[in-house]
MDTraj code that builds the backbone (N, CA, C; nanometers):
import mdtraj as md
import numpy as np

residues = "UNK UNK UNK UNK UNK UNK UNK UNK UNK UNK UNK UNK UNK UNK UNK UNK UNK UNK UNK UNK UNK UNK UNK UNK UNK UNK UNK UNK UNK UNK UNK UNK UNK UNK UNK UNK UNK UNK UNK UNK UNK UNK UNK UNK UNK UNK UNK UNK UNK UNK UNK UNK UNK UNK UNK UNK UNK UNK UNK UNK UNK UNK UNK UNK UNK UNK UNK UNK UNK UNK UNK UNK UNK UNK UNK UNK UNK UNK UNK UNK UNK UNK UNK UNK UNK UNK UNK UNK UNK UNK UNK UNK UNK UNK UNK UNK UNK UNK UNK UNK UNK UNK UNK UNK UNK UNK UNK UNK UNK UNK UNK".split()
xyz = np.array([
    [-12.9538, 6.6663, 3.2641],
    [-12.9481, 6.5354, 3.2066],
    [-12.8741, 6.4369, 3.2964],
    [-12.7716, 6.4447, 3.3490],
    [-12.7395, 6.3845, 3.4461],
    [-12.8353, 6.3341, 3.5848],
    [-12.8912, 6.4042, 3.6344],
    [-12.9687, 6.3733, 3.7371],
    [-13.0372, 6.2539, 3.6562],
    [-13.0846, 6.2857, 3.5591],
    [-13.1755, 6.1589, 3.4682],
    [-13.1353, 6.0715, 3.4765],
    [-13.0457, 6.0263, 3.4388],
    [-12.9611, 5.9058, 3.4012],
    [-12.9187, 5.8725, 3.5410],
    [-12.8807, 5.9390, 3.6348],
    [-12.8367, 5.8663, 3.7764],
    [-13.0163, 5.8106, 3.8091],
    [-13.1188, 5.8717, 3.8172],
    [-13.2478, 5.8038, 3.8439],
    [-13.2449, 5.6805, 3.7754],
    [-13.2645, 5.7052, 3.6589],
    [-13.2618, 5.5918, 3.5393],
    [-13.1744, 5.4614, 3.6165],
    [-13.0627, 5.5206, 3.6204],
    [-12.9653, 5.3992, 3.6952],
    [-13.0174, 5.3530, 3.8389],
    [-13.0680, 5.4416, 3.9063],
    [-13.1205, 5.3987, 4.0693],
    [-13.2510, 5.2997, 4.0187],
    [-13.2998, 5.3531, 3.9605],
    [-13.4539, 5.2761, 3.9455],
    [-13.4595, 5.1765, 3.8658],
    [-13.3426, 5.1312, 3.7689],
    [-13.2520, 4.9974, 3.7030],
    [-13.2274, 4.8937, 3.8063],
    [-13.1253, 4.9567, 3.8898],
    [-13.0549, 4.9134, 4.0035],
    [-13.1585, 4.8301, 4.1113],
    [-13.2734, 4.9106, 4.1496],
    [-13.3502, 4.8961, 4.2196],
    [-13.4334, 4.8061, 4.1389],
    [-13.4819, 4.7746, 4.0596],
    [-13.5414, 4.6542, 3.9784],
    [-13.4971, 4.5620, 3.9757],
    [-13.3402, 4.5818, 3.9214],
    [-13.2626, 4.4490, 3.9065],
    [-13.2638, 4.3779, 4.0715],
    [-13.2733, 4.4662, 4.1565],
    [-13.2415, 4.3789, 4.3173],
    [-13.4063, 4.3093, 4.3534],
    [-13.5096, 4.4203, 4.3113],
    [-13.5871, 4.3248, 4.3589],
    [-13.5745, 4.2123, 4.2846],
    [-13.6031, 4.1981, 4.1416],
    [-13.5913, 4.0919, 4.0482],
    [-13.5216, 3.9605, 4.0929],
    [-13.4169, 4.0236, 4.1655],
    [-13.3192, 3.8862, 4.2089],
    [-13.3512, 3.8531, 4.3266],
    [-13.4251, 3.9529, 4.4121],
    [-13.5284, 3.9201, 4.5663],
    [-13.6158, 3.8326, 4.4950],
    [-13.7081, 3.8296, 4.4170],
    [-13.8024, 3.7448, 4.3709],
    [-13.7512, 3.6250, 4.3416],
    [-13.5891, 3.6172, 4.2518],
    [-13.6184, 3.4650, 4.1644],
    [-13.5592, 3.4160, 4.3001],
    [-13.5093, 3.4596, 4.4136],
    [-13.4382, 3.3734, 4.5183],
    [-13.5411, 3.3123, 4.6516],
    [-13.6510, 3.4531, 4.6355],
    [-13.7419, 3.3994, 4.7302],
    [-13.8035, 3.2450, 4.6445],
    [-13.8532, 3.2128, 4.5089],
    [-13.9097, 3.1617, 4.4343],
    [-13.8381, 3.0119, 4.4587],
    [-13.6946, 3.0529, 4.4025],
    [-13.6063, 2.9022, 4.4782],
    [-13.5778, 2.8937, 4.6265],
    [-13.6271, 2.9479, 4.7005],
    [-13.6322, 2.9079, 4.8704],
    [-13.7633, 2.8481, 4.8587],
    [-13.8660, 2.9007, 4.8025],
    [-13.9798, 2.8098, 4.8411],
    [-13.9563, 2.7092, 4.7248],
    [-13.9486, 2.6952, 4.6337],
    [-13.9094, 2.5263, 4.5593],
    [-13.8247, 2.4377, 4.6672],
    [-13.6874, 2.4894, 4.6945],
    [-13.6170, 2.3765, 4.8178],
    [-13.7128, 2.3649, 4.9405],
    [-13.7903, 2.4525, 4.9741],
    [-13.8669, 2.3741, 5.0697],
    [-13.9512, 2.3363, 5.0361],
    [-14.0415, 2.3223, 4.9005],
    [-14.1196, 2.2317, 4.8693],
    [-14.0724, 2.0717, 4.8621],
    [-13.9708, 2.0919, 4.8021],
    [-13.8687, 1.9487, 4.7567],
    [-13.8587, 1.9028, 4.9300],
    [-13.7939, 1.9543, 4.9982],
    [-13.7570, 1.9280, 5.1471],
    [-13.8682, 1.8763, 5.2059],
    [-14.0101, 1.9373, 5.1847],
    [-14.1252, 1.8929, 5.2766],
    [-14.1750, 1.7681, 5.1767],
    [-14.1226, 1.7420, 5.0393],
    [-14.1790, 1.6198, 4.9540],
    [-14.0617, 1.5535, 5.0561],
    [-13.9019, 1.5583, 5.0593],
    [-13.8504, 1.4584, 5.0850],
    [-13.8759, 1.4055, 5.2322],
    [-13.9537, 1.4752, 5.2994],
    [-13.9685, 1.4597, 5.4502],
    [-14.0814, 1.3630, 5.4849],
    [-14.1862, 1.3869, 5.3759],
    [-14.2975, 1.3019, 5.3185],
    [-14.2671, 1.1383, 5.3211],
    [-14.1946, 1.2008, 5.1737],
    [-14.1623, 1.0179, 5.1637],
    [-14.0832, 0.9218, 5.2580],
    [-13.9987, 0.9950, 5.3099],
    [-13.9096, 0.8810, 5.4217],
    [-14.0292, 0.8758, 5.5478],
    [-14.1176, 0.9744, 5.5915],
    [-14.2027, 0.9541, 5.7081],
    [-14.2786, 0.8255, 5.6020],
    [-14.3322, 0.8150, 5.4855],
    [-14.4271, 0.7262, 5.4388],
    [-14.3632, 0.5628, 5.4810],
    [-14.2139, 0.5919, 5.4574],
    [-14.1336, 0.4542, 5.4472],
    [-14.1366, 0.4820, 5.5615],
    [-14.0986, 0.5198, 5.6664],
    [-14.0823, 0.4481, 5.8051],
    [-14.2509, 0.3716, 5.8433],
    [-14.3905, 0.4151, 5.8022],
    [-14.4872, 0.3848, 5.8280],
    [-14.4702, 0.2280, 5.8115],
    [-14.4402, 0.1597, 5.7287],
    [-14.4396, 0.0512, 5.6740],
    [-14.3373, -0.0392, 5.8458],
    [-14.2210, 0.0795, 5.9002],
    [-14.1389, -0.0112, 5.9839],
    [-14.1997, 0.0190, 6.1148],
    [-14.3153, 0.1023, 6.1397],
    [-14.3763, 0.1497, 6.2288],
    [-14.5181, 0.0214, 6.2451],
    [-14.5880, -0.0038, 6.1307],
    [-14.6515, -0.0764, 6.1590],
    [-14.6063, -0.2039, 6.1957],
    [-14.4997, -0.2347, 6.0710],
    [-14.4074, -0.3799, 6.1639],
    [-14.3801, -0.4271, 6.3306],
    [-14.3311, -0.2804, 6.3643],
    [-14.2868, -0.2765, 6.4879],
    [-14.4581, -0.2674, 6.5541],
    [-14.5663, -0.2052, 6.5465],
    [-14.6827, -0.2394, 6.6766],
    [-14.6977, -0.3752, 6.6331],
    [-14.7034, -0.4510, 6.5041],
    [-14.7659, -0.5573, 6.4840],
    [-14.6600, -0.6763, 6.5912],
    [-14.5329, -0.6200, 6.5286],
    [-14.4504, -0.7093, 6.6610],
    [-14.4499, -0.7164, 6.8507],
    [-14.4632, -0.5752, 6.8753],
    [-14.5275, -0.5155, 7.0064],
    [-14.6719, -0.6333, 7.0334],
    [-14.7563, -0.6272, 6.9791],
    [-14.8540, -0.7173, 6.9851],
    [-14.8475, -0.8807, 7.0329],
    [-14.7782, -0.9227, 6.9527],
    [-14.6941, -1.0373, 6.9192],
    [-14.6783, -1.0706, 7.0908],
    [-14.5349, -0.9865, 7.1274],
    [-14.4916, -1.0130, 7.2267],
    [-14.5801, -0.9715, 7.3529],
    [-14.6774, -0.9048, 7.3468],
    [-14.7648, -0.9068, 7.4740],
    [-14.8529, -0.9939, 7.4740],
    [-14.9193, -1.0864, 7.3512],
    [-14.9915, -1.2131, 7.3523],
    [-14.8802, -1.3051, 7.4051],
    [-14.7648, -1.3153, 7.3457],
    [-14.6953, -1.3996, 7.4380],
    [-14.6900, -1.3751, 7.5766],
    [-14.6561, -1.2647, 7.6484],
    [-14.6520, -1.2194, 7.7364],
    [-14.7439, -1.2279, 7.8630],
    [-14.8614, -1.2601, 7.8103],
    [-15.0172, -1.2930, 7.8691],
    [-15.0099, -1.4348, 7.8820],
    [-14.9621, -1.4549, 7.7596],
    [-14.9585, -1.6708, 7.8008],
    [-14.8631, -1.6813, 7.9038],
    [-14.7141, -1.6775, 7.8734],
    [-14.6471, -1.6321, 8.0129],
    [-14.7279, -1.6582, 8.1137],
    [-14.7834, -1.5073, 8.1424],
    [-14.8296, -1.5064, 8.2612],
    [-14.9149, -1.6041, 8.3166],
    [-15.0222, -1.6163, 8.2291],
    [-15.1115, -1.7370, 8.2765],
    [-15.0521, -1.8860, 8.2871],
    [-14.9682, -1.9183, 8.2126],
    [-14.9059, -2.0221, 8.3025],
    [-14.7601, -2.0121, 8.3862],
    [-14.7806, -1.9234, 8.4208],
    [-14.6838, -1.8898, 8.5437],
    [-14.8157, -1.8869, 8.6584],
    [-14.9117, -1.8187, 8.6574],
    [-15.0158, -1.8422, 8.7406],
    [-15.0296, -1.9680, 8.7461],
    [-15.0607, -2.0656, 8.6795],
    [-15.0929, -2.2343, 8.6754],
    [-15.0374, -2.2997, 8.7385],
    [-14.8918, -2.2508, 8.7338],
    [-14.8029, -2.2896, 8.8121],
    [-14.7788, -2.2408, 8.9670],
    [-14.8114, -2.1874, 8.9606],
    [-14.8025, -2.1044, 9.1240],
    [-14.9063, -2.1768, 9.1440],
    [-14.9994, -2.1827, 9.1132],
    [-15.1303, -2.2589, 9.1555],
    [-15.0714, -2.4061, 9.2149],
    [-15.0487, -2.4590, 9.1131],
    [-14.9930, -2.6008, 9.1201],
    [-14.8891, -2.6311, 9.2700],
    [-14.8080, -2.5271, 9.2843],
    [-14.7338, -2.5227, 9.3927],
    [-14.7703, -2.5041, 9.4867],
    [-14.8232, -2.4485, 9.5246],
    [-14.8903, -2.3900, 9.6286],
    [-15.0013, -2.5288, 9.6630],
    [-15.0506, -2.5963, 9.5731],
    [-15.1488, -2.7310, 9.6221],
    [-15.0631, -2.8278, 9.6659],
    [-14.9234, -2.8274, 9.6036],
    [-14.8298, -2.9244, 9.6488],
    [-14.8006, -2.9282, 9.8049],
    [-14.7724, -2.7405, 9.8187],
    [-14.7654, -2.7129, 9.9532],
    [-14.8591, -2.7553, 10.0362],
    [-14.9824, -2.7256, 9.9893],
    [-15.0821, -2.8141, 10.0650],
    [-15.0938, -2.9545, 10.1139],
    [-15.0638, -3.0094, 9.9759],
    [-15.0222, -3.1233, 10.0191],
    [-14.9267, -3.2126, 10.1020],
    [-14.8309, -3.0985, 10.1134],
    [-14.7133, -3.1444, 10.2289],
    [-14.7896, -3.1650, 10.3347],
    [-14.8647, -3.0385, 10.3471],
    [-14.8679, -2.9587, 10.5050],
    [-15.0023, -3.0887, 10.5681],
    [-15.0484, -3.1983, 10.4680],
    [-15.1431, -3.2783, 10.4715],
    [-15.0645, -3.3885, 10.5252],
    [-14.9858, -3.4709, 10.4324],
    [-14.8851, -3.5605, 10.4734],
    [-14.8383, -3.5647, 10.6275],
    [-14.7785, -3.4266, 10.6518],
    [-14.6834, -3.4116, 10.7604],
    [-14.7825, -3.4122, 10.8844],
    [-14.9438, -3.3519, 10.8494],
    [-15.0057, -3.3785, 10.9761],
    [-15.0483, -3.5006, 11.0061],
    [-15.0910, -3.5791, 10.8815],
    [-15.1171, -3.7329, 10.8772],
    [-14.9786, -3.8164, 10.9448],
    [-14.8648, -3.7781, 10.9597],
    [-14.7668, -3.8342, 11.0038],
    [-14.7691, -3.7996, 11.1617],
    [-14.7819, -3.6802, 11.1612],
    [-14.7926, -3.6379, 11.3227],
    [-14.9012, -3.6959, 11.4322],
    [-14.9930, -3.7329, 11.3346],
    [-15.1349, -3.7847, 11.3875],
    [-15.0362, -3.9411, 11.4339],
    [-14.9970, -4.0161, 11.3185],
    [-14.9437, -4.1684, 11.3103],
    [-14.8885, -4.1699, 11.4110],
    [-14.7737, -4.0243, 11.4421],
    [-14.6551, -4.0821, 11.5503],
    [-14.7441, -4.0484, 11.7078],
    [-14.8424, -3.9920, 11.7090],
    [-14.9328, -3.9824, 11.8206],
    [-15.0222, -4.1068, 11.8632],
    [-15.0414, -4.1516, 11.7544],
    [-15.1423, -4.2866, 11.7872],
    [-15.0062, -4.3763, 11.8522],
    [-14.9337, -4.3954, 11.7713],
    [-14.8371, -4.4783, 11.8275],
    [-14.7826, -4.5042, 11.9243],
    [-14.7272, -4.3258, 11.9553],
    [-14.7027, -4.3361, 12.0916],
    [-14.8316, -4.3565, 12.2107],
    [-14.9239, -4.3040, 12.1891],
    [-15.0591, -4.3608, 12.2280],
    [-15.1351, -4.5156, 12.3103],
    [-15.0311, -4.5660, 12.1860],
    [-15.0898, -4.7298, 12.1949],
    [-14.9482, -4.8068, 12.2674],
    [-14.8598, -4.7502, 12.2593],
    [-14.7092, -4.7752, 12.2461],
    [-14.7056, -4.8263, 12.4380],
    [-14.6870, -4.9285, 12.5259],
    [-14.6652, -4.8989, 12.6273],
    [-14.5523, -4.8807, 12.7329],
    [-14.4514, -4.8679, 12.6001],
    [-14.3266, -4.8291, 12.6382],
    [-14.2860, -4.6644, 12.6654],
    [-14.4037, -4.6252, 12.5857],
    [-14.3508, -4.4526, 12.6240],
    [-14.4589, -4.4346, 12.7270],
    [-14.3814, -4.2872, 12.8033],
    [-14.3974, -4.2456, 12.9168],
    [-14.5074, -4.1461, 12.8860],
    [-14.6386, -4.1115, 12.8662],
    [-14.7264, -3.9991, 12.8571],
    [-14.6790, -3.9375, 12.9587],
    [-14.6529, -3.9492, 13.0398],
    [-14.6524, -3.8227, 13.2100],
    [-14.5415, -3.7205, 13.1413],
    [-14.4214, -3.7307, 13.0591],
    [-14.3464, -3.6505, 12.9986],
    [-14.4372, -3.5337, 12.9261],
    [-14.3381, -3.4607, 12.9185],
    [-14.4269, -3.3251, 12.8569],
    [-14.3627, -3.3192, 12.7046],
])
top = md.Topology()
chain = top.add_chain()
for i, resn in enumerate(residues, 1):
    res = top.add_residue(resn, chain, resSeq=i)
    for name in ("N", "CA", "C"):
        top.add_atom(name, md.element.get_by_symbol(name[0]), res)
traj = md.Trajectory(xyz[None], top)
């Protein structure tokens, strides 16, 4: 009778542990259900600051393009100005050639 009752008790024993293996595995997967809901919802809310942010990204590369194109306009513009110097200054060089040219005070034989 003894042997009985120590089985009885092992195979009690051994129930009661799985039993409590089960209800603990049961609440590990509930907290990670809850955990993968709460992981859910804050990824859902950042979507909202995610789209903000490309819609702003956007924003600033349309600006970014105008920028550029009139920074090009401008380089353009400068660069004709330059032209325009480089027009002036030969039209002046031409003037001080005729002048001296016609001039019969200067010496052509000089170099």
């Amino acid at each position: 009778m003894d042997t009985i009752v120590w089985i009885v008790i092992v195979v009690v024993l051994v129930a009661l542990i799985a039993a409590a293996a089960l209800v603990m595995s049961r609440r590990r997967t509930e907290q990670q259900r809850q955990r993968a809901e709460h992981l859910r919802t804050e990824a859902e809310t950042r979507s909202g600051a995610v789209d903000t942010a490309r819609q702003e990204a956007a924003e600033a590369e349309a600006r970014a393009e105008i920028a550029r194109a009139e920074a090009e306009r401008a380089d353009q513009r400068a660069e004709e100005a330059r032209r325009g110097i480089d027009v002036e200054e030969a039209r002046r060089e031409d003037s001080l050639r005729e002048a001296d040219r016609v001039d019969p005070d200067v010496d052509r034989r000089a170099p």
